[in-house]
Backbone as CSV, one residue per row, in Angstrom:
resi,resn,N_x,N_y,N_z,CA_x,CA_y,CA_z,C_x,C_y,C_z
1,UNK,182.845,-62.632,20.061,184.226,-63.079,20.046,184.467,-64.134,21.128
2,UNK,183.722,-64.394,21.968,184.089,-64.673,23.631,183.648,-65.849,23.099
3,UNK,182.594,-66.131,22.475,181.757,-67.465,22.121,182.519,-68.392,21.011
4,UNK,183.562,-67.472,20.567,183.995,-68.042,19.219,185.101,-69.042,19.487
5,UNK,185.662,-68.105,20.898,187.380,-68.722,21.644,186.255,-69.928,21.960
6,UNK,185.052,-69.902,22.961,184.686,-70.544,23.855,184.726,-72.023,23.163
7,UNK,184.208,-71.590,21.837,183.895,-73.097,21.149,184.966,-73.307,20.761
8,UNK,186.202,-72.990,20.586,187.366,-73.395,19.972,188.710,-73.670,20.570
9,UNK,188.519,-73.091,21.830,189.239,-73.881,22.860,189.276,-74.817,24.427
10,UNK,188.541,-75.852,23.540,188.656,-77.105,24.185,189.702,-77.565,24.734
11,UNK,190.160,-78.012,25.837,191.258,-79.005,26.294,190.969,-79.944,26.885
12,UNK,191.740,-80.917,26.744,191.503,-82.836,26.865,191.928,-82.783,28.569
13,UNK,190.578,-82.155,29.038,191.116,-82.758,30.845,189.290,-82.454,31.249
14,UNK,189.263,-83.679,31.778,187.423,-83.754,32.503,187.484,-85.441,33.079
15,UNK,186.836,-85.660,33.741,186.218,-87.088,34.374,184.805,-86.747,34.654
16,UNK,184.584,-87.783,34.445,183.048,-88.271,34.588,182.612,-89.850,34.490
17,UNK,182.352,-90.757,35.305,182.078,-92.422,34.848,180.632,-92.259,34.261
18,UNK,180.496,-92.784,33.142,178.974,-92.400,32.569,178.780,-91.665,31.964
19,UNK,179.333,-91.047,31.440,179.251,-89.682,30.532,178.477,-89.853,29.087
20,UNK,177.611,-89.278,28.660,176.838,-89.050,27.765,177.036,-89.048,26.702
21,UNK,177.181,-87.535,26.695,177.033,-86.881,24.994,178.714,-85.838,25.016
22,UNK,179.125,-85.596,26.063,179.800,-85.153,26.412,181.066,-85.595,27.020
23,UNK,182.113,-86.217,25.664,183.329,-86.719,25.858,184.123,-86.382,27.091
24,UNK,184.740,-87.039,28.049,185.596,-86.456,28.948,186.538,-85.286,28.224
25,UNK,187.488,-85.291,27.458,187.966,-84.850,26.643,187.581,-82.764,27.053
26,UNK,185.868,-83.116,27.012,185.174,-82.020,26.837,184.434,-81.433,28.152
27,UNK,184.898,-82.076,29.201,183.880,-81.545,29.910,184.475,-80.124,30.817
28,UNK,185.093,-79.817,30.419,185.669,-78.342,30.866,186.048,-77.334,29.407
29,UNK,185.404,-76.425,29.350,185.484,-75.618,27.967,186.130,-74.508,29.083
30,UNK,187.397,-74.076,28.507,187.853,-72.929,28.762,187.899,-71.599,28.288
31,UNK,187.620,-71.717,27.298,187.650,-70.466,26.830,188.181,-69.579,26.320
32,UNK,188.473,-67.974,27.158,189.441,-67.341,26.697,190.494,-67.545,27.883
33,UNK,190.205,-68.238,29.273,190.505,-68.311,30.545,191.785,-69.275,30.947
34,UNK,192.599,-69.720,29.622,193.747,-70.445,29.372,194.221,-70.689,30.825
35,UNK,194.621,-69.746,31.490,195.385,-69.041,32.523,195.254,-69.930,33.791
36,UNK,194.194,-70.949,33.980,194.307,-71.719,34.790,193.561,-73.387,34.242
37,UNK,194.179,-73.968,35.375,194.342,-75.697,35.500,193.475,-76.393,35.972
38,UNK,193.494,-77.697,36.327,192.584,-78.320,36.992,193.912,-78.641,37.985
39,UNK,193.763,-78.501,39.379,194.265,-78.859,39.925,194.139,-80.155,40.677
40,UNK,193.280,-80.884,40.725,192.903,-82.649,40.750,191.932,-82.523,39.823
41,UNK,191.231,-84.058,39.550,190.355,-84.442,38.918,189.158,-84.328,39.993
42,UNK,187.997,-83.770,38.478,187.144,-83.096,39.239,185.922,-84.535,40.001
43,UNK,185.280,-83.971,41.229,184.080,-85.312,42.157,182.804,-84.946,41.262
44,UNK,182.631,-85.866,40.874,181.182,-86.089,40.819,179.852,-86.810,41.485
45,UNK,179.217,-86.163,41.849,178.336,-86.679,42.892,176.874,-87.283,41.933
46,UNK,176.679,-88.521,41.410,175.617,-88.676,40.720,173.946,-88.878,41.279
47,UNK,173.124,-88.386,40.845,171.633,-87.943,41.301,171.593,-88.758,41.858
48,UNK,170.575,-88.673,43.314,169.682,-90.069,44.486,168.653,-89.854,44.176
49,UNK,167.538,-90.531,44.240,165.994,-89.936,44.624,165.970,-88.247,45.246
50,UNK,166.661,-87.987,46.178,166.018,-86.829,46.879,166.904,-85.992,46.840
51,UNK,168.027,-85.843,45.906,169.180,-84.842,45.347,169.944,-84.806,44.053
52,UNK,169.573,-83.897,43.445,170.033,-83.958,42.141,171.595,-83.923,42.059
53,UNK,172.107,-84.159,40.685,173.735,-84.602,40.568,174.845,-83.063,41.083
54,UNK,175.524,-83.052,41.773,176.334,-82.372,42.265,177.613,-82.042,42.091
55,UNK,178.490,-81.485,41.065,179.839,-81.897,40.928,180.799,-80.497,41.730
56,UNK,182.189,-80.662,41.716,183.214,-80.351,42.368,184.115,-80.113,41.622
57,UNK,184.617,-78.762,41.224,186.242,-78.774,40.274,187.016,-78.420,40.750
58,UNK,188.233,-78.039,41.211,189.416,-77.295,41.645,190.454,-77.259,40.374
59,UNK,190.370,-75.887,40.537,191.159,-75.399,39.668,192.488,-74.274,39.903
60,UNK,193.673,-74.176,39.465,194.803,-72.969,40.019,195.073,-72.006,39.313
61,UNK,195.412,-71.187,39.368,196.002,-70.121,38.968,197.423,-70.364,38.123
62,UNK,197.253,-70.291,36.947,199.563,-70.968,35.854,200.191,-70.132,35.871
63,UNK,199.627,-68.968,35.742,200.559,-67.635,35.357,200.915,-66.726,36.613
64,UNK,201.197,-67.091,37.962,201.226,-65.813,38.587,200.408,-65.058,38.555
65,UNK,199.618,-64.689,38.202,199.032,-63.363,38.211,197.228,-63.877,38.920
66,UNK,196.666,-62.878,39.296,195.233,-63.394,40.041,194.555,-63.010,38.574
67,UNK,193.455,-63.580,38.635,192.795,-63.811,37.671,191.191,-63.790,38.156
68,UNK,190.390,-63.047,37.436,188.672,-62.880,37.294,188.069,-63.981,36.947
69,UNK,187.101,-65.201,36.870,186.743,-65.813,35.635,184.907,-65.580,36.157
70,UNK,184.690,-65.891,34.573,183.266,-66.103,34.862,183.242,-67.552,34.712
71,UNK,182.031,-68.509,35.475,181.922,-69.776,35.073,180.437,-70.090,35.442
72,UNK,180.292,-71.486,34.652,178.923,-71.777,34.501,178.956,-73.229,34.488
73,UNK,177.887,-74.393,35.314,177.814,-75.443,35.172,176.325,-75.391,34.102
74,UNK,176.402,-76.942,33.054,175.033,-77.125,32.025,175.214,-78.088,32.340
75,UNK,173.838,-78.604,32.404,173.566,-80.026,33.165,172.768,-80.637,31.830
76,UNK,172.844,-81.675,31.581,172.210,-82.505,30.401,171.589,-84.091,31.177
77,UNK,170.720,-84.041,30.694,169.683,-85.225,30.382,170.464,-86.321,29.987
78,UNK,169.650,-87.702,30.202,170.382,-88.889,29.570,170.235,-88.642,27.931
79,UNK,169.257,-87.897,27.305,169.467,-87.929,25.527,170.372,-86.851,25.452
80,UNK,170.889,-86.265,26.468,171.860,-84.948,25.886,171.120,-83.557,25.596
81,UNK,169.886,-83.570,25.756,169.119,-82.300,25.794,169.538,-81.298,27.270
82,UNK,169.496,-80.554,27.084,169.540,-79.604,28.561,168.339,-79.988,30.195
83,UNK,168.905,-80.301,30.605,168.255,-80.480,32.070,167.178,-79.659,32.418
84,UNK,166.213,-80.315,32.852,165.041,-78.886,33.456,165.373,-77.858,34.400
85,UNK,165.393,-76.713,34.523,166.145,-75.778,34.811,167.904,-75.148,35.040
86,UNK,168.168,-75.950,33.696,169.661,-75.831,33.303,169.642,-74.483,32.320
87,UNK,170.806,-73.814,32.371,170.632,-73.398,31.011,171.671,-73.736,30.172
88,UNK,170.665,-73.505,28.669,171.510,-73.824,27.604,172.744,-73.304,27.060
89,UNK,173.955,-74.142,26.450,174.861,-74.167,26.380,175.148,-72.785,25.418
90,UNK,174.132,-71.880,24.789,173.954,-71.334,23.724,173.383,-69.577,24.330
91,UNK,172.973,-70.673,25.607,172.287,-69.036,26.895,173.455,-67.688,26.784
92,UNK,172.842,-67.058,27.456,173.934,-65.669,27.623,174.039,-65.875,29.533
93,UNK,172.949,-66.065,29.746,172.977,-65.830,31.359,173.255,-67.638,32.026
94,UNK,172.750,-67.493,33.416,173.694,-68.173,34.239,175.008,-68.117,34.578
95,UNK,176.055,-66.720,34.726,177.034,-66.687,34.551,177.716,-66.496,36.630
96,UNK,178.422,-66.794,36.889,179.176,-66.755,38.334,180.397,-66.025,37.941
97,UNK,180.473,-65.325,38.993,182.739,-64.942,39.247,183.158,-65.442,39.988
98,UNK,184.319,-65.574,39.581,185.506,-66.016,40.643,186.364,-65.342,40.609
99,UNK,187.152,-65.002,41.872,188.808,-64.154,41.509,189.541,-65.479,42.378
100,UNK,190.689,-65.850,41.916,191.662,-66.862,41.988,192.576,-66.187,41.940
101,UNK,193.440,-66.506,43.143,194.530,-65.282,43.418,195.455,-65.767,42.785
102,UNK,196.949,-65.012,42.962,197.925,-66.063,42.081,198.682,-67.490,42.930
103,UNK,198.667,-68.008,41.898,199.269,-69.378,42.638,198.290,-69.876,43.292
104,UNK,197.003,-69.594,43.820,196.200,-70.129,44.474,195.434,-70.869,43.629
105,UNK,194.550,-72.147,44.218,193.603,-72.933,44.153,192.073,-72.189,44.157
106,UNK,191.066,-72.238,43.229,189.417,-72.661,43.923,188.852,-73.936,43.879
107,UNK,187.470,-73.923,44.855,186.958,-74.655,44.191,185.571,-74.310,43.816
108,UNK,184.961,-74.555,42.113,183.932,-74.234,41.691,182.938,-75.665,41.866
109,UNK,181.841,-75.140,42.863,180.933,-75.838,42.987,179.337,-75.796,42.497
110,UNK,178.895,-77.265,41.967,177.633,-76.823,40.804,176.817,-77.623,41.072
111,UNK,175.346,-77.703,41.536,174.601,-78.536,42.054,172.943,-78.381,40.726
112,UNK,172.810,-79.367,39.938,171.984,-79.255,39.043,170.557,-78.920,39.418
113,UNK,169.586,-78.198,39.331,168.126,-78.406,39.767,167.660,-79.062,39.760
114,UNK,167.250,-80.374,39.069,166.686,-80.973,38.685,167.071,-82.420,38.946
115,UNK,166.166,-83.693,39.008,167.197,-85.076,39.229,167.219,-85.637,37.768
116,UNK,166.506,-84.909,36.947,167.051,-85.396,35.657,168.394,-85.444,34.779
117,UNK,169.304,-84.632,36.061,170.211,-84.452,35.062,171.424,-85.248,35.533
118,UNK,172.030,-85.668,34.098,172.806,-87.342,34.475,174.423,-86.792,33.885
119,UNK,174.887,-84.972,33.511,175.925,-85.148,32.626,175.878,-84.017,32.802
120,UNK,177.069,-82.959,32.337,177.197,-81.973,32.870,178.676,-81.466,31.783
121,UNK,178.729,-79.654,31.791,180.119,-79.776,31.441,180.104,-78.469,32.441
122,UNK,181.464,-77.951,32.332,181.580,-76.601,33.268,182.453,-75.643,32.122
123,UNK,181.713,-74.236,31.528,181.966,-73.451,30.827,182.940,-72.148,32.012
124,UNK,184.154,-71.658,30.796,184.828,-70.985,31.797,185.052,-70.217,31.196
125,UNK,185.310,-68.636,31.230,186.057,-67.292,30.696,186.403,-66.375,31.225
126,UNK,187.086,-65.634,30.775,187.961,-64.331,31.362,186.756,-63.254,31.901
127,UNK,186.737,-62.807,33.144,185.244,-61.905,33.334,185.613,-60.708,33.041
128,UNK,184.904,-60.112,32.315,184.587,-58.935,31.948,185.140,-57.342,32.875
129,UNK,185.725,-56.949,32.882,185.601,-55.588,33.859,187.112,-55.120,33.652
């Protein structure tokens, strides 16, 4: 069920200069996790020789209420394939929590393994418990 919201609720808020395969439009999948925002536009730090690509989201709390999420950065290749030690968009694991109190700000930070990876989205949902 979680996978079904995941793919079906998309919302039109992401930055990225360079972006791939992966429309701005798309680069934040929310999920079942409606419940919070982007509170600026998210940094992207693109790969050097001796550090792979690094990005930055901040996100708030809409509803009053504190909130659980699970989240996950997928890092993609310049053809849009999955990054060497990314996981796939289709994985079960790689999953993080967050609790975001109410009214409060985080920030979710995601640093790719690999310097192959040129693109990225950040998967988000309601955590479990």
């Amino acid at each position: 069920m979680n996978r079904m919201i995941l793919l079906g609720c998309v919302l039109a808020i992401g930055l990225l200069a360079g972006c791939t395969n992966y429309p701005m439009e798309e680069k934040i999948q929310y999920g079942n996790a409606w419940h919070v925002s982007l509170s600026e536009a998210p940094r992207t730090y693109p790969p050097m020789v001796s550090r792979p690509m690094r990005v930055e989201v901040s996100l708030e709390e809409a509803w009053q209420m504190p909130i659980d999420l699970d989240y996950r950065f997928v890092w993609f290749t310049r053809t849009g394939s999955p990054a060497r030690g990314s996981v796939a968009p289709s994985a079960s694991g790689g999953w993080r929590t967050v609790r975001v109190e109410s009214g409060q700000s985080v920030i979710l930070r995601g640093s790719a393994v690999e310097i192959d990876a040129v693109d990225w989205i950040l998967e988000l949902r309601r955590a479990k418990g």
